[in-house]
N, C-alpha and C positions, 0 to 999 in steps of 0.2 A: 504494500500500500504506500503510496506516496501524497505526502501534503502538498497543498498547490499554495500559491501565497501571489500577492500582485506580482505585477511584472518589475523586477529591478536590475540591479548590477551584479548579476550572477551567473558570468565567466570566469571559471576559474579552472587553474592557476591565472594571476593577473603578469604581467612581467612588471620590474621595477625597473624604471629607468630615473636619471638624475638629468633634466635639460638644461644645459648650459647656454648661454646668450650673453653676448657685449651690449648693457647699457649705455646709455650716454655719458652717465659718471662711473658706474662701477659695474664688471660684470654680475649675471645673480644664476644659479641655481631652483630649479622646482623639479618637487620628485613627483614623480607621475606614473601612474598602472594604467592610464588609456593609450596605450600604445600598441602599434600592429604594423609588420610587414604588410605592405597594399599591392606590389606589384616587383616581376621579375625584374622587364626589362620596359623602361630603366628603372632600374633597384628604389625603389620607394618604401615609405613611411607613414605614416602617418598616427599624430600625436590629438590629441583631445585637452583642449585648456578652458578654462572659466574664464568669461572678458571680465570678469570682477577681480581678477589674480593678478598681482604687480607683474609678473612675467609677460602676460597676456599684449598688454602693449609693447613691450620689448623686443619679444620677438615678432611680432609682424610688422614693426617699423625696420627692424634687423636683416627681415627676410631670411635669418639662417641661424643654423645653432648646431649642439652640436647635442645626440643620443649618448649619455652615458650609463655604461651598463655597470652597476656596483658589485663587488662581492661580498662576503659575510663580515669581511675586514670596515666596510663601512655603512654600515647597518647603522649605527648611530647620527651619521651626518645623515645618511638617508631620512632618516625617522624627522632627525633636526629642519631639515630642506623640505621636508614634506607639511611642517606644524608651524615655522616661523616665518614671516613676512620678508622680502629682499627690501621694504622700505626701512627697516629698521632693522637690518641683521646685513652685515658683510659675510657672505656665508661660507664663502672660501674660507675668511681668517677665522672664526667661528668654530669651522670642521676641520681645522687645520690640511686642505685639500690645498692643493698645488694648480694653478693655470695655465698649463701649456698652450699658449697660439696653435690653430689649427691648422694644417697647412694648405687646406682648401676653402673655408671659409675665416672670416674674420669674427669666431668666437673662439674662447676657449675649451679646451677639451680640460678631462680632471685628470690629471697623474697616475692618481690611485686608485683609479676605474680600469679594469684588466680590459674593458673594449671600448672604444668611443668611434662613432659613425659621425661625420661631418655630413650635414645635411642643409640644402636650401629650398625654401620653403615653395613649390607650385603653388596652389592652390590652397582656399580658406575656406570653408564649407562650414556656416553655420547649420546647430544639429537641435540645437534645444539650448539646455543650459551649460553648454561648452560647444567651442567653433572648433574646427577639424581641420588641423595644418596639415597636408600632405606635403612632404618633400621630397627630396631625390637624394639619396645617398652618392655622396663626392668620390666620399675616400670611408674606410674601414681599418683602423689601429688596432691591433692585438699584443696586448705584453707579453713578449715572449717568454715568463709565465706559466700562461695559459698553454702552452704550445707543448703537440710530444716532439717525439726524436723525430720527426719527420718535415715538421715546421706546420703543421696541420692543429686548429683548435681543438683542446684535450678538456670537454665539457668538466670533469672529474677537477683538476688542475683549478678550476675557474672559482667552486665554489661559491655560485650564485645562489640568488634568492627570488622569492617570487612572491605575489601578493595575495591575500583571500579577501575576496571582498565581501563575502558573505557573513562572515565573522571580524573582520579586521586586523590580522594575520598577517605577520611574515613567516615565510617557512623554507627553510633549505632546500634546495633541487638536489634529489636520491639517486638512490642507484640506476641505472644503465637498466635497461630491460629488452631493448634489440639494436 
């Protein structure tokens, strides 16, 4: 038997990404679960923001940002970027995260994020109560890290995390199954 309940936000696992953007004063950080691969070729994105969110104008004036993928290592700035405002929080010095220049768009990537996707923004599709940036993936960084003897991503190595939005939940990505 199964309970039926309204319709809500109950895809899950959710991914966690941390979106980076260059402000006009300071770059900012927002963690974000509405995120999704949209398309092969060419390699797109697409992100879900609140135009009530300090990000929300930043990056569509920016036109680009960059997808950072976190590991279990920063779970806390995630949590942080996820619950504090960029109008009143320098979030980088904050989470003590690092801003590496991207070397396809002009935002920051975060150091100690094992993947970061440089992305510029197509299209803006308003959906309800968040607009839907799709982008094109530029470029794809991977700390080598994350990497086996082969130079290939070692999921294992990565140590990611994932979001439940049904409960409100982070929870570590397990074992390999095929």
């Amino acid at each position: 038997m199964k309970k039926e309940s309204k319709g809500g936000t109950a895809l899950v696992p959710s991914p966690v990404v941390l979106l980076s953007v260059r402000g006009k004063e300071t770059p900012n950080i927002i963690t974000l679960s509405w995120a999704a691969n949209v398309c092969s070729d060419p390699p797109s994105i697409a992100v879900g923001i609140r135009p009530n969110r300090h990000s929300y104008d930043m990056v569509k004036d920016a036109g680009e940002f960059v997808i950072n993928i976190p590991g279990v290592d920063q779970l806390e700035a995630t949590k942080f970027c996820g619950t504090k405002s960029g109008r009143d929080n320098d979030k980088f010095a904050e989470c003590n995260l690092t801003p590496v220049q991207g070397s396809k768009v002009n935002a920051p990537m975060i150091a100690e994020c094992p993947i970061n996707l440089e992305c510029k923004t197509t299209k803006i599709v308003p959906v309800g109560s968040h607009d839907l940036f799709i982008a094109q993936v530029l470029a794809v960084h991977l700390d080598e890290s994350v990497l086996n003897e082969s130079g290939r991503f070692d999921a294992e190595k990565s140590k990611l995390f994932t979001y439940m939005p049904l409960n409100g939940q982070y929870w570590a990505i397990g074992d390999k199954l095929a």
